[in-house]
N, C-alpha and C positions, 0 to 999 in steps of 0.2 A: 253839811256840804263838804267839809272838808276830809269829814271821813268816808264819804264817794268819792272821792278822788281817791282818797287813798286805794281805796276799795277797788276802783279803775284801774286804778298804776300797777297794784300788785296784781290782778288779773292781767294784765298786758304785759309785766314784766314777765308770768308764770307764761303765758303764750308765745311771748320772744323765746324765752329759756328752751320751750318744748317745739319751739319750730328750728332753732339751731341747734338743738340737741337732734330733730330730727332730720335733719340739713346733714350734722355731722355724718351721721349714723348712714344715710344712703352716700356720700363722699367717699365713707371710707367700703360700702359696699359694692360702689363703683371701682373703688380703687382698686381693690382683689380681685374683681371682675376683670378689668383692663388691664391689670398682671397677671393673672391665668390664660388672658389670650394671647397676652405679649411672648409668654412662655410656655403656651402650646407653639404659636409662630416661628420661636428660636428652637422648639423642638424639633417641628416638622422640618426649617431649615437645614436645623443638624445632620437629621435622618437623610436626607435628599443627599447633602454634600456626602454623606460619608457614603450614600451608596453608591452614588458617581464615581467616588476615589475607590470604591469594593471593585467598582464595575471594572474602570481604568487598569486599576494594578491585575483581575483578573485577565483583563483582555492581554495585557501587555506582560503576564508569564505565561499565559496561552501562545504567546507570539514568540517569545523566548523558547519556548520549550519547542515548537515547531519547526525552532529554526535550527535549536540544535539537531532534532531528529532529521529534518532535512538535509543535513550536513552530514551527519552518523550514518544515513542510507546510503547517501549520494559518495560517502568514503568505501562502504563496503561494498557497493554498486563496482566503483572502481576497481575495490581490491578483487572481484569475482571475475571482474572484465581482465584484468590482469592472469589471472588464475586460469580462465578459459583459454585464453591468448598462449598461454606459455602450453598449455597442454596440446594446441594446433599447431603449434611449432614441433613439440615432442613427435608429433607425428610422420612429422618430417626427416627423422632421426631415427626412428624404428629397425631393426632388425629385419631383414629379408626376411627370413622365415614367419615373424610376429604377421609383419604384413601381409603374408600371401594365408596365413592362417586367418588372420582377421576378415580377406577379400572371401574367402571358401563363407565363413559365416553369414558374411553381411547377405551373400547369395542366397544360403538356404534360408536365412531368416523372412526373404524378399518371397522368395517362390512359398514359402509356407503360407506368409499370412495372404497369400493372393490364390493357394492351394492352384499349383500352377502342373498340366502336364506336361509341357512343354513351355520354353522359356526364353526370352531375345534380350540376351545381356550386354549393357551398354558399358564399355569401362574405357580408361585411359591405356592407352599405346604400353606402356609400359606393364601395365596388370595384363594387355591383353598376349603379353609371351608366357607369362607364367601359365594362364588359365588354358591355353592351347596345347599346351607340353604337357600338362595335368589334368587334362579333360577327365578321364573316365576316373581321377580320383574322387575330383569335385564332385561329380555325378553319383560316385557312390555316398560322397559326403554327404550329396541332399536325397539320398533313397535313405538313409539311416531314418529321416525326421518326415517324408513324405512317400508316401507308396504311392507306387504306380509311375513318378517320374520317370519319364522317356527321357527326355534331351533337350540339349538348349545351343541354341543358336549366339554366337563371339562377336560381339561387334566395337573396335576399340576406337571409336571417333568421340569417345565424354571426353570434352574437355573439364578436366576434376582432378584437384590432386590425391584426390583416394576416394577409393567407396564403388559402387556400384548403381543403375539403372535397369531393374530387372520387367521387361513387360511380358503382357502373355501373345503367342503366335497367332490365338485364335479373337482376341477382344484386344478394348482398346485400354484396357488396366495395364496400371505399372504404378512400382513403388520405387520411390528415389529414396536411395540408402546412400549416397554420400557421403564421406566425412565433412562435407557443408553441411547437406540436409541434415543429416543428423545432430548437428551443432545448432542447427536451428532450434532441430526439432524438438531438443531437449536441453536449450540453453535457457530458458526459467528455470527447467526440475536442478541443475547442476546449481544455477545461480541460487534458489531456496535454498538447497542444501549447503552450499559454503556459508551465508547469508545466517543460516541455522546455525552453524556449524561458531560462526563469529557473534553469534548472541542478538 
């Protein structure tokens, strides 16, 4: 009998042994388990915050850089506007002869691209003594670039301070050559090119 007990005891004790051996053994397979998640968790955290602070700092030298370039245009913007400015003034300072050479062109340039045979030119009081004194130069001026031009008709009521209003006699076309119009016309190509010109 007493070697059934015994017999008992040590089978129960070898079952204790091997149930907390194997108690252990899933404890600490949990335990790896529940620290590989814990530290996937603190990875993907990681990942998140850093891409948020990636995103942040991207956004916010996007924002910088934008602001500088917004400033760098909006400077050369001005220095062009200045530059056009000062050259519409120059015009007002001009040499009589520059001037009355530049009105002769701005006409034939009007009557060409409108290929005009006759012509109603609109100018300021003041161009309109030159162009009347020097009718049949002007007129030879725009036969050099146009055949067949006849004649054109003076009429000095543009209110403008330079430039010309060239229509035709027979239709209802005409081209405004201006020294506004033209500042218009061509104040992007002037503004790109300074623009260009300042990097």
């Amino acid at each position: 009998m007493n070697e059934l007990k015994k017999n008992i005891r040590e089978r129960a004790e070898a079952l204790i042994k091997k149930t907390i051996e194997r108690a252990r053994r899933i404890k600490e397979r949990e335990f790896v388990i529940a620290k590989e998640k814990h530290d996937q968790l603190l990875l993907k955290g990681k990942e998140r915050i850093d891409c948020e602070i990636k995103a942040k700092r991207n956004s916010l030298k996007a924002a910088m850089i934008l602001e500088f370039r917004l400033k760098e245009e909006n400077f050369k913007d001005s220095l062009a506007q200045g530059l056009l400015q000062e050259a519409k003034q120059a015009l007002n300072t001009l040499d009589r002869d520059v001037l009355q050479q530049s009105l002769k062109s701005l006409i034939r340039e009007a009557v060409t691209t409108l290929n005009l045979k006759k012509a109603h030119i609109l100018i300021n009081k003041r161009d309109e003594t030159f162009l009347k004194e020097h009718y049949d130069e002007v007129v030879s001026f725009i036969r050099e670039k146009v055949n067949g031009f006849e004649n054109m008709e003076i009429d000095g009521s543009l209110n403008s301070y330079g430039g010309v209003v060239v229509r035709s006699s027979s239709s209802g076309e005409f081209f405004d050559n201006t020294f506004k119009r033209r500042f218009e016309r061509f104040n992007a190509e002037f503004k790109k090119k300074i623009l260009e010109r300042l990097g």
